[in-house]
N, C-alpha and C positions, 0 to 999 in steps of 0.2 A: 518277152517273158524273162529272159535273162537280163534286158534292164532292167526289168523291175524287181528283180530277186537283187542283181547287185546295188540297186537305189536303199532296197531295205537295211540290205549289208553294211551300208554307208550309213546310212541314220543309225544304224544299231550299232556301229562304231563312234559313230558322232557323238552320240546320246553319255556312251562309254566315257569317250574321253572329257567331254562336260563336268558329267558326274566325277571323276579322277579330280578335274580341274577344281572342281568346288570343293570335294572336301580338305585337299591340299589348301587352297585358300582360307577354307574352317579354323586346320590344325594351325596355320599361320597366326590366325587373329588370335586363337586360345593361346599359343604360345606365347606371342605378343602381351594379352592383357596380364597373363603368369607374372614376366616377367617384370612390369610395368609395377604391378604388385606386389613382388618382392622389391624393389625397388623405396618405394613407397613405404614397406613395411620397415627396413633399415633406415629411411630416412626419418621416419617417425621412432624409434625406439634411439636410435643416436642422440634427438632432442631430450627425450625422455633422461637418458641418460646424463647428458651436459646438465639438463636443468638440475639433476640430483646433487651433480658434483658441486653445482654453483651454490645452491642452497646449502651444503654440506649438512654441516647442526645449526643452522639458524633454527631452526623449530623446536631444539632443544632446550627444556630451561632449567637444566642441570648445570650450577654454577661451575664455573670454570672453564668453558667451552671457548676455542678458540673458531673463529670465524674463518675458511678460509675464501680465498678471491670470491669475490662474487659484491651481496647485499652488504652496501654499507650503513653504519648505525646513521639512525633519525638525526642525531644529535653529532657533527663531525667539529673533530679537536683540530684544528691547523699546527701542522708542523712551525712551532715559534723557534725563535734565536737563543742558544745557548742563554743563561743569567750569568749577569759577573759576577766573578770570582767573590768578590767584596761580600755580595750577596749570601754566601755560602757557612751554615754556621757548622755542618756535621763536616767528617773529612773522611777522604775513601777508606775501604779495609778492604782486606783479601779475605777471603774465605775459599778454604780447601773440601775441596768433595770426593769421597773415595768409591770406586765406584766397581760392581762386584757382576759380574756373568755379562762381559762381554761379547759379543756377537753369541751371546745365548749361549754360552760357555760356562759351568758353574768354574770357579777359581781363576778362570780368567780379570784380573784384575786393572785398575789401572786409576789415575788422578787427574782432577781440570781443576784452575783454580779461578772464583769469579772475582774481579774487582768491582766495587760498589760506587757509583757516581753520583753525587748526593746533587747535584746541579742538576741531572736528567729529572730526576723522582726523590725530594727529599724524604716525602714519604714511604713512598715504595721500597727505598734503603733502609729508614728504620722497622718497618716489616720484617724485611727478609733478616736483619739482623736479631727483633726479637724473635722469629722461628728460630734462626740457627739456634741460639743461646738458651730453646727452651728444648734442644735435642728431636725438635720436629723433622728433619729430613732423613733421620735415622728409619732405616727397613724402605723409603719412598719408591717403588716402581716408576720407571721412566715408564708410561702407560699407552703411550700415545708417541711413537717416531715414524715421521713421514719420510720418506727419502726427499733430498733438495728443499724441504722447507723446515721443518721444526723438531723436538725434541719433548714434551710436554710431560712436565710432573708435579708431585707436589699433593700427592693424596695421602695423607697417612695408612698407616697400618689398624691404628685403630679409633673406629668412626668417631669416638668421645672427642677424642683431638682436634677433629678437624669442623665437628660442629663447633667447639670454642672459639675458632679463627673467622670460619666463616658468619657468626652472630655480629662479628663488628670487621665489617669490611671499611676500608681507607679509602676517604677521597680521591675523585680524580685530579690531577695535576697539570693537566697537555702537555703536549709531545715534544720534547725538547731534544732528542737524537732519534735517527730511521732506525729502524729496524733490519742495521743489516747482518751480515754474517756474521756470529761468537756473542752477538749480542742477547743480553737477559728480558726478558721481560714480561709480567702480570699477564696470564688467561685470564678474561673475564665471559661474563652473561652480559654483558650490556654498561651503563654509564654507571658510575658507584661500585662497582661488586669485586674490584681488588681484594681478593684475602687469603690465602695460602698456596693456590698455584703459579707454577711458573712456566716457562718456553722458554728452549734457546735455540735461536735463532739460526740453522744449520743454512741459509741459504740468504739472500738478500731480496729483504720482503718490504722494498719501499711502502708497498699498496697497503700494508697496516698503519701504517702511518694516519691515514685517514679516518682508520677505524678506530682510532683513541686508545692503539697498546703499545703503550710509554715503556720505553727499557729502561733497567733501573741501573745495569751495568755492564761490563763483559766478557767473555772468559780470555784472560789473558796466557795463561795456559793448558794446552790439553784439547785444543781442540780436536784432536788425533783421535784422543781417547773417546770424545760425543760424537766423534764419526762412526765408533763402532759402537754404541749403542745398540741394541737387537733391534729391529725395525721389519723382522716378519710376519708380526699378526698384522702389520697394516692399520687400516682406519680403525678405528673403535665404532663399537657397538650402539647403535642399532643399524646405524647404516653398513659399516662393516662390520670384518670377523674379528677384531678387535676387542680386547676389554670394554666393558659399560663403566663409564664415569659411575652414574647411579648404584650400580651394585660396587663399585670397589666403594664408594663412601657409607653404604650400610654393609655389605659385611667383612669388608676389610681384605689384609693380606692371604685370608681362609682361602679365598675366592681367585685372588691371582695365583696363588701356591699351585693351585687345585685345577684351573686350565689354562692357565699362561705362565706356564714354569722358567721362560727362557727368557723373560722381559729384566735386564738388567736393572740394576737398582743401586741405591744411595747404602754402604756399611756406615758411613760417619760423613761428618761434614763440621767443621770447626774454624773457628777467626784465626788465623795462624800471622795476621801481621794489620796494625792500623796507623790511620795519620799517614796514609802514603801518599809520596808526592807527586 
């Protein structure tokens, strides 16, 4: 009788510890696939992510948009060999840019001056020369500052202006210097669509090269000063909290005044020497 009372005892412990043992095994596996699943879930939202970053604005067809690393155009320009000298009929000039709310600073002030290299971009030099001379970079938002890559401006204050540039955009030229640090050169939309904005170059971006954005020159002084550029709002809009290209060029400076107060900008910009050697 008493073994059979302690046999019971024993399967009724057995039974216990089984039962213990299995659901311990349960919580294992749910803990397991949890994890597995978080897992999985970062590893899919990371792609998600990189593909954003890679695409940047390609999807954008808001002129002016610079492409960064990633999609290269359909149509790629080969970095060619300087032209000679011989070849050259315009000759460089300096143009001075004064430049107003540094590191988002109002009266923080300060100067970069660009030299024009008619060899790189003949065209693209007489651009930027007829904007300076038509008082176009006057009031310009730097709109667009990345850290370690670029600087991008060149929208007017008021949209009349900047549909007149953009109606007749300048052929393309291919790429006759990389794109590297202090270096100037056209934001486009794609092949043809040079016409009033600019980037400079705050970091060394061979991989444009490929993407057919030809510098037209480079700042020979001040780059001290486009180091501090405000570069807080980050990307531009839509993908970041950045200014929208599309609304600064329909409503103008109303619109940066109004919530990006800090984004340093162009007071003047003038030829201050040509025929440099």
């Amino acid at each position: 009788m008493h073994v059979l009372e302690d046999s019971a005892i024993f399967a009724a412990l057995q039974e216990d510890v089984i039962g213990h043992s299995t659901g311990r095994k349960k919580r294992r596996v749910l803990l397991q696939s949890i994890f597995i699943s978080f897992i999985c879930l970062i590893f899919f939202t990371s792609l998600i992510y990189l593909h954003g970053m890679i695409s940047d604005l390609e999807n954008e067809k808001t002129p002016g948009t610079i492409r960064v690393p990633g999609k290269i155009l359909s149509r790629k320009i080969p970095l060619k060999e300087r032209k000679d000298k011989n070849d050259i009929s315009s000759s460089r000039v300096l143009i001075e840019f004064e430049v107003n709310n540094l590191d988002g600073i109002p009266g923080e002030t300060g100067r970069f001056v660009l030299r024009t290299e008619p060899s790189w971009s003949k065209l693209g030099v007489q651009r930027v020369l007829d904007l300076t001379e038509d008082g176009f970079w006057s009031g310009c938002r730097f709109f667009r500052v990345l850290d370690n890559f670029m600087a991008q401006f060149g929208i007017n204050g008021d949209p009349d202006r900047n549909e007149k540039w953009k109606k007749n955009p300048i052929q393309d030229e291919g790429v006759q210097e990389s794109n590297r640090r202090g270096t100037v050169s056209f934001a486009t939309s794609g092949p043809g669509s040079r016409s009033h904005q600019l980037f400079i170059n705050t970091h060394d971006n061979k991989y444009l090269d490929g993407q057919g954005f030809a510098p037209i020159g480079l700042v020979v002084e001040g780059m001290e000063v486009v180091d501090r550029l405000y570069k807080g709002y980050g990307e531009g809009g839509p993908r970041g909290k950045g200014p929208s290209q599309q609304k600064i060029q329909t409503q103008g400076n109303s619109y940066l005044e109004e919530f990006f107060p800090k984004l340093s900008y162009i007071v003047n910009a003038q030829i201050i020497k040509d025929d440099v050697n």
